[in-house]
C-alpha positions as CSV (number, residue, x, y, z in Angstrom):
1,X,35.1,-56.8,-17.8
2,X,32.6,-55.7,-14.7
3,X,34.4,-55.6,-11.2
4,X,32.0,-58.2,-9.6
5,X,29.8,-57.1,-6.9
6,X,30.1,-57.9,-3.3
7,X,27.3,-57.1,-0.5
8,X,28.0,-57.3,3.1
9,X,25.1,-57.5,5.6
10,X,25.9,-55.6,8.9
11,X,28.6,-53.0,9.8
12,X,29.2,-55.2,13.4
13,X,32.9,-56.2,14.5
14,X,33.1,-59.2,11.9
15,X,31.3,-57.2,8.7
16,X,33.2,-54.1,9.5
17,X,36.4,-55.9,9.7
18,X,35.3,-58.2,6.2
19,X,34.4,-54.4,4.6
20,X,37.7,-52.6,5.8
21,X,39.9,-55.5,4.7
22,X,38.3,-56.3,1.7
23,X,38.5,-52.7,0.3
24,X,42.2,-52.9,1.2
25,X,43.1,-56.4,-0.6
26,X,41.0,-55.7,-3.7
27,X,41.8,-52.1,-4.3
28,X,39.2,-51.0,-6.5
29,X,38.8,-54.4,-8.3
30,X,35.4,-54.9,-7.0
31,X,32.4,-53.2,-6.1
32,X,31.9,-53.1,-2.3
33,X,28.2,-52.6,-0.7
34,X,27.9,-52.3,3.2
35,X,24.5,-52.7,4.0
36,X,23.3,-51.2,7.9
37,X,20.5,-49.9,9.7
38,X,23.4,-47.4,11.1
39,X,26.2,-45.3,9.5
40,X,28.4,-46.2,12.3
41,X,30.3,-49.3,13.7
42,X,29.7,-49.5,17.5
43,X,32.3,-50.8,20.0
44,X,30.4,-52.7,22.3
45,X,32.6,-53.6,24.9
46,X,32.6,-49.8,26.0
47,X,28.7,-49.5,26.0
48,X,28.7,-50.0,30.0
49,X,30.4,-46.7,29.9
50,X,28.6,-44.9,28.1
51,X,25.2,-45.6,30.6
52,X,26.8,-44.9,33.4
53,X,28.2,-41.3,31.9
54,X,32.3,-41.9,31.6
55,X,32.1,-41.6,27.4
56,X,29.8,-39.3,25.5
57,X,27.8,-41.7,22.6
58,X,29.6,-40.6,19.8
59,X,33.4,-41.6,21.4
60,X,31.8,-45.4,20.8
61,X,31.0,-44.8,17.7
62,X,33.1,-45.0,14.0
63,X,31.7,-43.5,11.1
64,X,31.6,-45.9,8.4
65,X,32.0,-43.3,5.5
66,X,35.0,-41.8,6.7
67,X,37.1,-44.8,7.7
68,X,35.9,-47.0,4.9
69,X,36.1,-44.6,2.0
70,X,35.9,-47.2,-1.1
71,X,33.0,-48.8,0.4
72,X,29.3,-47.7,-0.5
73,X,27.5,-47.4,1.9
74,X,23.6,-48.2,1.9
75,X,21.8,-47.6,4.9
76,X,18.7,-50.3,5.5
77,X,18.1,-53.8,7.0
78,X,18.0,-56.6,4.9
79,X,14.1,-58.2,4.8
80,X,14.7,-61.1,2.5
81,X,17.3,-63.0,0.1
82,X,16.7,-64.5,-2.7
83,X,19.6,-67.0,-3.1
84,X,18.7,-68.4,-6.3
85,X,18.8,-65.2,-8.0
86,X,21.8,-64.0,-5.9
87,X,19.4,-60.5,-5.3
88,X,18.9,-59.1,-1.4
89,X,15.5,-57.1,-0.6
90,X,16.3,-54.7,1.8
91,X,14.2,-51.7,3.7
92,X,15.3,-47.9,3.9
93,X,15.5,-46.0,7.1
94,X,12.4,-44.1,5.6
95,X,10.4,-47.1,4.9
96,X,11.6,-46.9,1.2
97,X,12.5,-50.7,-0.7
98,X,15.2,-51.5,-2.7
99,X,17.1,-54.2,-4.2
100,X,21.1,-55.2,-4.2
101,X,22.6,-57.7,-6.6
102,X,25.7,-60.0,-5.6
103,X,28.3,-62.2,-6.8
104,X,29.3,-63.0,-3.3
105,X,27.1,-62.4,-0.1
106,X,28.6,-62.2,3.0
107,X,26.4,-62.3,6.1
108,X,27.6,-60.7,9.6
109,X,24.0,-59.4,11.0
110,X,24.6,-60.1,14.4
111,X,22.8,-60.7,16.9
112,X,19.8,-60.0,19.3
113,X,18.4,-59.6,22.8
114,X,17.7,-62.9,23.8
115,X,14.4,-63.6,25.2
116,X,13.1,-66.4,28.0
117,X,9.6,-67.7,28.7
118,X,9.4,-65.4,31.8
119,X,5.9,-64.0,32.6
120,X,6.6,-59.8,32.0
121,X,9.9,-59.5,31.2
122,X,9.3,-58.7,27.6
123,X,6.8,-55.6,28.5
124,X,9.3,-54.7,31.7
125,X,13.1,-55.1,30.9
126,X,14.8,-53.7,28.3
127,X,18.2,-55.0,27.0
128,X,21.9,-53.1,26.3
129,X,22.9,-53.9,22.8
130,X,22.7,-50.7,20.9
131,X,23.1,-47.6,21.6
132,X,19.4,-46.3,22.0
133,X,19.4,-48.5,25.3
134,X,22.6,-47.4,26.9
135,X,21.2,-43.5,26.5
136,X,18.1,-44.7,27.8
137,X,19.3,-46.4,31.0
138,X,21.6,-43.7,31.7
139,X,18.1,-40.9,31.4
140,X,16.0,-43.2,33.6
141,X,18.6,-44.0,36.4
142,X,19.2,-40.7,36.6
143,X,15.3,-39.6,36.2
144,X,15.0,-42.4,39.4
145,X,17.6,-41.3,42.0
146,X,16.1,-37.5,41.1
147,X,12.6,-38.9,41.9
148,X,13.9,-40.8,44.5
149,X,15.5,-37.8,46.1
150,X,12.1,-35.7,45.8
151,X,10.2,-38.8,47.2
152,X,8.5,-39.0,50.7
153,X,7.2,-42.0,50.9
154,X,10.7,-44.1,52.3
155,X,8.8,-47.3,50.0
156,X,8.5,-45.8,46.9
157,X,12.0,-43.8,47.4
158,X,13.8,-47.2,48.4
159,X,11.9,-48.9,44.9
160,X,13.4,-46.0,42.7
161,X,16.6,-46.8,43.9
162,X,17.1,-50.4,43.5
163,X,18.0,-51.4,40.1
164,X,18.4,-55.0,38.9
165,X,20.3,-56.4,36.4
166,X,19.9,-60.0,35.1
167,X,22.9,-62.2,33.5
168,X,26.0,-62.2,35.2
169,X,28.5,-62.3,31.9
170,X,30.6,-59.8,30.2
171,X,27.7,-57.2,30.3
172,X,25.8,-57.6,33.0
173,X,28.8,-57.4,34.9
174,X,30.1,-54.2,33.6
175,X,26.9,-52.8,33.8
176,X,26.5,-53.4,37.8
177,X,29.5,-52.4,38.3
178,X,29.6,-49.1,36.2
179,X,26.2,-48.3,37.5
180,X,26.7,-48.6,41.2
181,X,29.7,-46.4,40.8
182,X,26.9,-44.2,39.2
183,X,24.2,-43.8,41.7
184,X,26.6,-43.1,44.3
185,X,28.1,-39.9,42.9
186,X,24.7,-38.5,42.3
187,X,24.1,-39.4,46.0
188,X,27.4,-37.4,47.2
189,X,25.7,-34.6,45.9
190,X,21.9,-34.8,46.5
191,X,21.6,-37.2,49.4
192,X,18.6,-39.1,49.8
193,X,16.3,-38.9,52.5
194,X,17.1,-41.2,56.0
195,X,20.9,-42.2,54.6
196,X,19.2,-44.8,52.3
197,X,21.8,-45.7,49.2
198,X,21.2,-46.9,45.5
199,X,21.3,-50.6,45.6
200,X,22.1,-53.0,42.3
201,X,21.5,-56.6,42.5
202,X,23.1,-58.8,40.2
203,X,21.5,-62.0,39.4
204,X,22.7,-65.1,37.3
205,X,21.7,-68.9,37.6
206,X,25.3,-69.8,37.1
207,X,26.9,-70.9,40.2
208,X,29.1,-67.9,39.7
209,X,30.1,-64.4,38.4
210,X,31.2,-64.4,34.5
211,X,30.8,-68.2,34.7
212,X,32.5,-68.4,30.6
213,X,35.9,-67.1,32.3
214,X,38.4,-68.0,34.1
215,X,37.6,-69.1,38.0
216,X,40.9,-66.5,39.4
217,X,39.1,-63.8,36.6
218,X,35.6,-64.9,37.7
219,X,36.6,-64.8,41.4
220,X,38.2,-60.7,40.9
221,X,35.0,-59.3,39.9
222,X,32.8,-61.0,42.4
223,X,35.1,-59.4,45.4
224,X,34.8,-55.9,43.7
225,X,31.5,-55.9,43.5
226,X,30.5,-56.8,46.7
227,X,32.9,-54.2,48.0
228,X,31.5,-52.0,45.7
229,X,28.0,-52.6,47.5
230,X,26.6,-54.7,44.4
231,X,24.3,-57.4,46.0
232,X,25.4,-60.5,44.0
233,X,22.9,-63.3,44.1
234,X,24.2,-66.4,42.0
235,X,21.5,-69.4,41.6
236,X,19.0,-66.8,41.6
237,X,17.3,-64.9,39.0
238,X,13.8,-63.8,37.7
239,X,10.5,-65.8,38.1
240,X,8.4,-63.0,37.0
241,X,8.4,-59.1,36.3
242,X,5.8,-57.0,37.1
243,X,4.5,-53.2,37.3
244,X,6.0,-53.2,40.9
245,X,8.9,-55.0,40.9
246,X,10.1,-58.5,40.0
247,X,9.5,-61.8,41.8
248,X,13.0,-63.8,42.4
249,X,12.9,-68.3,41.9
250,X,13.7,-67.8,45.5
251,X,10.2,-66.7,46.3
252,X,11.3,-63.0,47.2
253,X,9.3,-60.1,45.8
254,X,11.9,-57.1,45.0
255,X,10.3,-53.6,44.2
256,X,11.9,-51.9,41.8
257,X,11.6,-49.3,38.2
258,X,14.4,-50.9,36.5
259,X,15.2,-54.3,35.1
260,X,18.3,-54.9,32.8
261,X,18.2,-57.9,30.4
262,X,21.8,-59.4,30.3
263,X,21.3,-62.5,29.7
264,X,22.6,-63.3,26.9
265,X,22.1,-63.0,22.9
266,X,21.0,-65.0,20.2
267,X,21.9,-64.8,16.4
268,X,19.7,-62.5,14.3
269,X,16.7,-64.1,12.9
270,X,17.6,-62.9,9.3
271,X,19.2,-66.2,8.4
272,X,16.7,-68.2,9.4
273,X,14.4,-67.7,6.4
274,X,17.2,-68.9,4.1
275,X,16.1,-72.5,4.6
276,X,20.0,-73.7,5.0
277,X,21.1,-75.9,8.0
278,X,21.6,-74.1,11.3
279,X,22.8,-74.7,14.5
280,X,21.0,-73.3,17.2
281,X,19.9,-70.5,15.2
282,X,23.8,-69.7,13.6
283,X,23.8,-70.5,9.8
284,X,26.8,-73.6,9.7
285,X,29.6,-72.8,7.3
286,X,32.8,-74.4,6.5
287,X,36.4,-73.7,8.4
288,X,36.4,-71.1,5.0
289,X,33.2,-69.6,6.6
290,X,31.7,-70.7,3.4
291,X,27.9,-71.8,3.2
292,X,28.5,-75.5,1.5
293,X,26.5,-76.0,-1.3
294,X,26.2,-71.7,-1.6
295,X,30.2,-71.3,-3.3
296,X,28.5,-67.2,-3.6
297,X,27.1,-67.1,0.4
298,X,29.6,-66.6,3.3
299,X,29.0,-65.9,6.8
300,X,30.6,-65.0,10.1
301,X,30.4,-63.6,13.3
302,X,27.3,-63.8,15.6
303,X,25.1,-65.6,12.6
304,X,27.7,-68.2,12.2
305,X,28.5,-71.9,13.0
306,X,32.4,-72.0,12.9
307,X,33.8,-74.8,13.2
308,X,36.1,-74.7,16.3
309,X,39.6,-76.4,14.8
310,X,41.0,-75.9,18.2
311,X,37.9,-78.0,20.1
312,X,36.9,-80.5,17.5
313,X,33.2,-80.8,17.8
314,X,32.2,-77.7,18.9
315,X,31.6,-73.9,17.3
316,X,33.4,-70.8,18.1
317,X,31.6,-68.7,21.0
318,X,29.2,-65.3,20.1
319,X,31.8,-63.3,21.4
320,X,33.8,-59.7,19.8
321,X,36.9,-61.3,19.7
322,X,36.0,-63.8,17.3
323,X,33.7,-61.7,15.1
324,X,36.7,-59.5,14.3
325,X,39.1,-62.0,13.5
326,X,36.2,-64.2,11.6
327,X,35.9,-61.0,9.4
328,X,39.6,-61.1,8.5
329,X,39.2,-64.4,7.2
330,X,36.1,-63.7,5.4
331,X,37.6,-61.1,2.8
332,X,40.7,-63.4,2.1
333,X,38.3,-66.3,1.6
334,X,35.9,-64.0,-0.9
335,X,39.0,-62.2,-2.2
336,X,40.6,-66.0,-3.5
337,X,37.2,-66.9,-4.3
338,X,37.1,-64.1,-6.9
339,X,40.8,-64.6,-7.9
340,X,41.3,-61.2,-6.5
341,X,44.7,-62.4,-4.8
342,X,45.5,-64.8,-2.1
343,X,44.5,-68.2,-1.1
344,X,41.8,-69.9,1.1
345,X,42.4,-69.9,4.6
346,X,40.6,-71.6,6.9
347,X,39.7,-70.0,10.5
348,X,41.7,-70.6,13.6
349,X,41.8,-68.7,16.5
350,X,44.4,-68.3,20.0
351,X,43.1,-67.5,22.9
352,X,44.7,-64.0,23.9
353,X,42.7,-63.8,27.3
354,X,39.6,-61.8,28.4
355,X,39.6,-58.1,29.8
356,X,36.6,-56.7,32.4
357,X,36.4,-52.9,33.2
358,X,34.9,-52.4,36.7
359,X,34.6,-48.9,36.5
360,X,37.3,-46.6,38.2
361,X,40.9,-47.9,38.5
362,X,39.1,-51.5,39.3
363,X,39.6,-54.2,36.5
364,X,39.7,-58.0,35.9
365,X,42.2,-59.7,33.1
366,X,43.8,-62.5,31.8
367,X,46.1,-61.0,29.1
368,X,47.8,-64.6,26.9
369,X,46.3,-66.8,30.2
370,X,48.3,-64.2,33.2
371,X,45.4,-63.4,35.7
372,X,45.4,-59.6,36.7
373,X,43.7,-57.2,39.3
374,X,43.5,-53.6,40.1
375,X,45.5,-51.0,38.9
376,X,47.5,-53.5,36.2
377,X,44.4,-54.9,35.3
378,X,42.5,-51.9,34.6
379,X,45.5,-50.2,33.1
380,X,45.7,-53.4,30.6
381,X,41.8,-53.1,30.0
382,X,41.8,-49.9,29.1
383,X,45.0,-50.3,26.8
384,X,43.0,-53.1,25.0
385,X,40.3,-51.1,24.2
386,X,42.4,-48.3,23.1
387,X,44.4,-50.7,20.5
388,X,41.7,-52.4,19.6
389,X,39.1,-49.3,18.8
390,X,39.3,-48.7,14.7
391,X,38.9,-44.9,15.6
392,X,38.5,-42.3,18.2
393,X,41.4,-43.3,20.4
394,X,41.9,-39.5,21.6
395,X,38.8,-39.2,22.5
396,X,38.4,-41.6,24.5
397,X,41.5,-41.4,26.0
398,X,40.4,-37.6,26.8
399,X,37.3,-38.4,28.3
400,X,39.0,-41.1,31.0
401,X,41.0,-38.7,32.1
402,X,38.3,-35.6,32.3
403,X,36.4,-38.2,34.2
404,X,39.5,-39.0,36.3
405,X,39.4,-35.4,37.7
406,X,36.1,-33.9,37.2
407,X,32.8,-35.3,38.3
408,X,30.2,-37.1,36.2
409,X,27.5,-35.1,34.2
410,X,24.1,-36.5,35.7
411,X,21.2,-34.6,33.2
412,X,18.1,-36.5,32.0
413,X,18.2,-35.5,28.2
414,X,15.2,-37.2,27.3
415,X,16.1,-38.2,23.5
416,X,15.2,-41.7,24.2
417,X,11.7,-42.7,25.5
418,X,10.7,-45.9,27.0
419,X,8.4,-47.5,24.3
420,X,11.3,-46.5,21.3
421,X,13.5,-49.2,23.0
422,X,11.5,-52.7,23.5
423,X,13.3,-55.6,24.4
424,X,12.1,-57.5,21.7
425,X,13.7,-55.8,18.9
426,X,15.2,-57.0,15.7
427,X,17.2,-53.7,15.5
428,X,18.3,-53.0,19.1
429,X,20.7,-50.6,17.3
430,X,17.9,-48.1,16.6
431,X,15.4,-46.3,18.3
432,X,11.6,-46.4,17.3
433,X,10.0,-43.7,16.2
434,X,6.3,-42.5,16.7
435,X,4.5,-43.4,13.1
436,X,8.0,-44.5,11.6
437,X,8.2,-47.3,8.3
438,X,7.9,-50.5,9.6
439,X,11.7,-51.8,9.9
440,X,11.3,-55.2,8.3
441,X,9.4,-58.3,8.4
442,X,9.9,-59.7,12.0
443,X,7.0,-62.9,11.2
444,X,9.8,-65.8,11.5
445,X,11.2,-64.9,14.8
446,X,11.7,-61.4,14.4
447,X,9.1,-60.1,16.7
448,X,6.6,-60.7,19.4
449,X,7.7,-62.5,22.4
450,X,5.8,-65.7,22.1
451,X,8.3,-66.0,18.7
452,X,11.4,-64.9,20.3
453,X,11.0,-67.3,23.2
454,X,9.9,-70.5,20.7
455,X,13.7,-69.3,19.0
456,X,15.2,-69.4,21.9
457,X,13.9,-72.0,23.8
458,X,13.9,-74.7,20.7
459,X,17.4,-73.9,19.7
460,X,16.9,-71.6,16.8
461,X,13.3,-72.2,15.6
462,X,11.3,-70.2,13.0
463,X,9.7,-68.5,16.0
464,X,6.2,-69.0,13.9
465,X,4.3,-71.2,16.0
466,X,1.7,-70.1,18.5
467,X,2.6,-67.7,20.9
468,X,3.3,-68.8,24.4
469,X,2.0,-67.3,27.7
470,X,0.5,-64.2,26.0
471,X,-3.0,-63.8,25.8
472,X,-4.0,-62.0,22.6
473,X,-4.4,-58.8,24.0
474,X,-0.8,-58.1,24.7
475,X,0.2,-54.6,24.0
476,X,3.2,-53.7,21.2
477,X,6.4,-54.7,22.2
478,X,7.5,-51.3,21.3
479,X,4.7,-50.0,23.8
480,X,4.1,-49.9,27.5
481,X,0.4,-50.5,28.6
482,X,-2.8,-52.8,27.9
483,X,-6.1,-52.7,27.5
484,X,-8.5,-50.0,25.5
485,X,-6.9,-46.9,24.8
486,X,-7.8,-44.0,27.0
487,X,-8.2,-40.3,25.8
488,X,-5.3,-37.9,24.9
489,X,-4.9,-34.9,26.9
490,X,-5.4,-32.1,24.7
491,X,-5.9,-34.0,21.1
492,X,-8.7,-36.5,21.7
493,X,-9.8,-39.4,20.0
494,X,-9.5,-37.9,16.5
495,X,-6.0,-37.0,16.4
496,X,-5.4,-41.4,17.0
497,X,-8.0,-41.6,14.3
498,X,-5.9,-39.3,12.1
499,X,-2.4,-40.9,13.1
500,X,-3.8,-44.2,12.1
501,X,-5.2,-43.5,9.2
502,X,-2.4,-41.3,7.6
503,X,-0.1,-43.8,8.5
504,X,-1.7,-46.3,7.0
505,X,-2.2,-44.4,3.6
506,X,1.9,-44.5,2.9
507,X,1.8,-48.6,3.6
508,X,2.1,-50.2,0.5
509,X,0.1,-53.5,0.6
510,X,2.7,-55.5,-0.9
511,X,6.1,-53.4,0.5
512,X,9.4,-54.2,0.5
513,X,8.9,-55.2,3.7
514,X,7.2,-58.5,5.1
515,X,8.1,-60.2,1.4
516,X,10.7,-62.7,3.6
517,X,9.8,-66.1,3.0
518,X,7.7,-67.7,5.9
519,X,4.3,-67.3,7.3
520,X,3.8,-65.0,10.1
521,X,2.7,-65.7,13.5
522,X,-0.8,-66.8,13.3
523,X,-1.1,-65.1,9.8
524,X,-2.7,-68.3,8.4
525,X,-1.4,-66.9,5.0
526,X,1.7,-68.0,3.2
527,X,4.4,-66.4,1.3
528,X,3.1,-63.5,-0.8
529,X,0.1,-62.9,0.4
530,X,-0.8,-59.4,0.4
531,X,-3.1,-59.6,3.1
532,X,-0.5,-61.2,5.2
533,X,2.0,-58.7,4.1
534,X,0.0,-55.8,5.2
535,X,-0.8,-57.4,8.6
536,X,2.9,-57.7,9.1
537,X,3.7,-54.2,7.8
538,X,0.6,-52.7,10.1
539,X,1.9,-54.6,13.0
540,X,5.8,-53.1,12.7
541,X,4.9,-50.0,11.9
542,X,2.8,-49.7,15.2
543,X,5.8,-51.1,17.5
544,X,7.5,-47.5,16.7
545,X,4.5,-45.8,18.0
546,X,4.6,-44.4,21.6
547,X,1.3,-45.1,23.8
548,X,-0.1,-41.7,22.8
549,X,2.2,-39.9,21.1
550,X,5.3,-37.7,22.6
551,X,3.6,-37.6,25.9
552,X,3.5,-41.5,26.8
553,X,6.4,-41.1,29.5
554,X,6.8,-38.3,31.4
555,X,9.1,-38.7,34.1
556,X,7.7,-39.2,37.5
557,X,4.1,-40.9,35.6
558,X,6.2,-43.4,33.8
559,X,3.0,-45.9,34.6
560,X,0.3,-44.0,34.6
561,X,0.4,-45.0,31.0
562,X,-0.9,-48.5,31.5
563,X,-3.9,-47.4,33.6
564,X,-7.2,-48.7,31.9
565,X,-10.4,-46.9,30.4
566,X,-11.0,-44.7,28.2
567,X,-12.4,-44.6,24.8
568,X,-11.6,-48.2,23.2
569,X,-8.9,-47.2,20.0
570,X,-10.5,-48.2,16.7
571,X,-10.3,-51.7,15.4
572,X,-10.9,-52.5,19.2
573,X,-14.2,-54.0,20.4
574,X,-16.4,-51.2,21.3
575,X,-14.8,-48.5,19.5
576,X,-15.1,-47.0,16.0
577,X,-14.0,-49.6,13.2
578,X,-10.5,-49.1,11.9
579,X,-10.9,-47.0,8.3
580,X,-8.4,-49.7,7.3
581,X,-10.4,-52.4,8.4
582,X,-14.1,-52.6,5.9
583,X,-17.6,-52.6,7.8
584,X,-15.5,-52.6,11.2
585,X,-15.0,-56.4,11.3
586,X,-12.2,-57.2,14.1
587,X,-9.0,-57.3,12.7
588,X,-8.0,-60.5,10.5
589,X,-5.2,-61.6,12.2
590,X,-7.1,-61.7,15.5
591,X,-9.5,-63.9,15.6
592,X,-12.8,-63.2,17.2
593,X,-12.3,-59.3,17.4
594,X,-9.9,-60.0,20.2
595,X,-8.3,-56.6,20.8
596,X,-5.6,-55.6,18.6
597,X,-1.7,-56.6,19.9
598,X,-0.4,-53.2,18.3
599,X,-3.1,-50.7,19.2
600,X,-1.6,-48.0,20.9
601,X,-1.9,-47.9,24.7
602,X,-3.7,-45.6,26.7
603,X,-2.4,-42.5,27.6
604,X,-0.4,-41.7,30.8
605,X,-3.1,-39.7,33.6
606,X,-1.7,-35.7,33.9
607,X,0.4,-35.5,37.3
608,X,-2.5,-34.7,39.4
609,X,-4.7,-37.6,38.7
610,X,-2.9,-39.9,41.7
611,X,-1.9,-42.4,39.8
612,X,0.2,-45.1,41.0
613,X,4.2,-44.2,39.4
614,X,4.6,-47.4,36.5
615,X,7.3,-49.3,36.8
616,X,10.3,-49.5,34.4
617,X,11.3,-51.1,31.5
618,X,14.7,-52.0,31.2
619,X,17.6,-53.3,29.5
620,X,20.6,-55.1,29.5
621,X,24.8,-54.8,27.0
622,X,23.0,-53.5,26.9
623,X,16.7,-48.6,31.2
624,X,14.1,-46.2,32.3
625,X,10.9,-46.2,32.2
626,X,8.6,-49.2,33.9
């Protein structure tokens, strides 16, 4: 008799927990398949650290191979499920397809940046959910104080230096807190110009710091920050985000390069093309975390309505602690459901408290409801994470106490760029790469902002109705700038011709990718159709394309990439008609030859030209370049 087959989607806190017990209850009695975009498990909670330069990337990081050896894992993201056939269609990290059978499908893909109808923040901020963005943010603050440093002008030195961070929960407040620890050290040692000092706002329309936690909890962390120097604004936050700065609801305009997005997630769009009832965007299972009516399909963590047994009526919160212990329950439930031993369980949870590192010795926590500060609190924090981490306890341990003694490393790397980490991002955990495979069909809420924000601000739509707010020359999410493409210093024109056109050679019209049921944003084209399907492919494929190649943000001239003129790229009005695109008529998804969303950018000015320093993109838990 054939082991059966079980597929998990997403290697997060509640799939690597369902993968990890699974392998141990079943003991070679069924075949396991881990399906991820990464061949790691990332612990989240220490992400904050990572930016601000306490733990080296790979101490956050547990390789899935090595810690769950009876697993196979298959590295891709899932584009489409095909539930009647119990089949998932999913897309390599190389833009290859391929297709995994199931007996039982368990779903933990997580969750997103979540995105509001704010004018700029989509082109400005950039979020802090993968790894990609903490590297970034740690390069550009750095890049900024550096800059700042160098800078003459007391304006533009004092704009470099003030970082803002909106969302005032778990990791918004880590990452103020971390950061202005940050910026100062680098000060000690390079002082800036007339005494001025790095300044981070925090901003939040709650009525209070970590407004989901305890009041004596809550209360801990606002005092430390504002000793720390953190300028805490609560009933404030962003109106709108420009090149310059961002404009507060308060009517103040803040300059600025940097703009984290905390504010919250939302579940992964992947479940919403299955066609099965949601709430708010989470797929609603059973107390088993059982899809009723799907006896094969289970889901949990960040994707999943569960049934809160403790608070009748309501749905477990998005948080790490209940994605782990949701995937416990997952593999007994799959486990009995396969008469592989045990019985159905269903999930209930006890609150065990909340922990908040504030960087140094400084911590809030509530351990089993006792509120802590200080030295016991951060001692208790840090003990958490340690118990809680599935691997690289030494190491991390190691690294607190180098940092304890030594100072911080402050070096811009460089090996994350701007444009590679949009906030609007199906795959936070992965950097874009110039001329990369599209990563998967993003049409139902997956991409663009004006789809994101109809998600989020329906409760969990499709996301593939009109976009709002944008006009229909809005640059790549993946890329910084507007308007007609301007001429590459030392390629020209023809090596964007070339680019294009190679790329577009290895697209298969009818991929892997974009085959999820659903029509795309404005596609006018339903399921299947190849046109469609190449529009959608064409469209991904250009977020991971940098404004004009490797050069597209040099530091110091991060904005100089969104300066008009130039030749107009080709598909564009005025310019040379796509070789993709017959006889040069405009584009078909854009009516009226209206220029092209995901046409690359123009390219930054050299140093000399005088251009005006761009302002920086930035992120949240998860910045530099905008």
């Amino acid at each position: 008799m054939s082991r059966p087959r079980i597929v998990i989607v997403g290697a997060g806190f509640a799939g690597y927990r369902t993968a990890r017990a699974l392998s141990r209850m079943t003991r070679g009695r069924a075949h396991i398949t881990l399906l991820n975009p990464t061949d790691y498990f990332l612990y989240l909670p220490l992400l904050p650290q990572v930016a601000a330069g306490v733990l080296e990337p790979r101490r956050v990081t547990v390789s899935l191979s090595d810690t769950l050896p009876d697993v196979r894992l298959v590295l891709g993201e899932a584009d489409r499920i095909d539930l009647d056939e119990r089949t998932l269609h999913y897309t390599g990290p190389e833009g290859d397809g391929g297709t995994l059978a199931y007996d039982r499908l368990v779903l933990a893909a997580g969750s997103v940046n979540k995105l509001l109808p704010i004018p700029g923040v989509a082109e400005h901020a950039h979020g802090f959910r993968g790894l990609p963005e903490a590297l970034y943010l740690r390069d550009h603050v750095t890049r900024q104080v550096e800059l700042a440093a160098a800078a003459d002008d007391p304006k533009a030195c004092a704009a470099r230096c003030t970082f803002v961070v909106v969302g005032a929960g778990y990791t918004g407040t880590e990452v103020a807190a971390h950061g202005q620890m940050f910026t100062d050290a680098q000060v000690r040692k390079h002082p800036l110009r007339r005494g001025m000092r790095p300044r981070w706002m925090l901003l939040d329309v709650a009525p209070r710091v970590l407004p989901e936690m305890d009041e004596k909890l809550s209360a801990t962390a606002d005092r430390v920050l504002r000793e720390r120097g953190v300028d805490v604004r609560m009933g404030t936050s962003v109106k709108e985000a420009t090149h310059d700065g961002v404009v507060l609801t308060d009517g103040e305009f803040v300059e600025t390069r940097t703009l984290v997005w905390c504010v919250g997630v939302r579940p992964d769009p992947l479940v919403e093309s299955l066609g099965l009832p949601m709430e708010k965007g989470r797929l609603l299972v059973d107390p088993h975390l059982q899809v009723p009516g799907r006896p094969e399909l289970f889901a949990c963590g960040d994707v999943a309505a569960v049934p809160d047994l403790e608070k009748p009526g309501s749905y477990t919160p998005m948080t790490a602690q209940h994605a782990w212990r949701h995937g416990k329950v997952a593999a007994e439930n799959v486990a009995a459901s396969l008469g592989l031993g045990g019985t159905r369980k269903p999930y209930r949870h006890r609150d065990l408290g909340f922990v908040v590192d504030l960087g140094g010795a400084k911590a809030a926590a509530n351990p089993l409801g006792v509120p802590l500060s200080g030295v016991p609190a951060g001692a208790v924090t840090r003990g958490y994470h340690l118990a809680a981490m599935p691997g690289n306890r030494v190491r991390v341990a190691a690294d607190w106490l180098l940092d304890a003694v030594l100072p911080r490393q402050a070096v811009q790397l460089g090996l994350v760029r701007s444009w590679s980490v949009p906030l609007d991002t199906s795959s936070p955990e992965l950097a874009r790469v110039p001329g990369g495979p599209g990563q998967r069909q993003e049409a139902s809420a997956r991409s663009g902002p004006g789809a994101a924000i109809e998600a989020d601000t329906q409760g969990g739509g499709t996301g593939t109705g009109p976009e709002r707010g944008r006009a229909g020359d809005e640059p790549a999410k993946g890329q910084p700038g507007s308007g007609p493409a301007g001429p590459q210093h030392g390629s020209g024109p023809a090596q964007l011709r070339r680019f294009e056109s190679e790329t577009a050679k290895g697209r298969p019209e009818d991929g892997p990718t974009g085959n999820r049921p659903g029509p795309g944003p404005g596609s006018g084209s339903g399921p299947g159709s190849g046109s469609a399907v190449l529009r959608r492919t064409e469209s991904e494929t250009a977020k991971g394309r940098p404004e004009d190649g490797a050069t597209g943000n040099r530091p110091g001239d991060e904005r100089g990439e969104r300066q008009p003129g130039g030749e107009p790229a080709k598909g564009q009005p005025g310019g040379e008609p796509a070789k993709h695109q017959p006889g040069g008529e405009p584009a078909k998804s854009q009516p009226g030859g209206e220029p092209a969303k995901n046409q690359p950018g123009p390219t930054p000015p050299p140093p000399d030209s005088g251009a005006a320093p761009g302002p920086v993109k930035r992120t949240d838990v998860p910045d530099d370049s905008a």
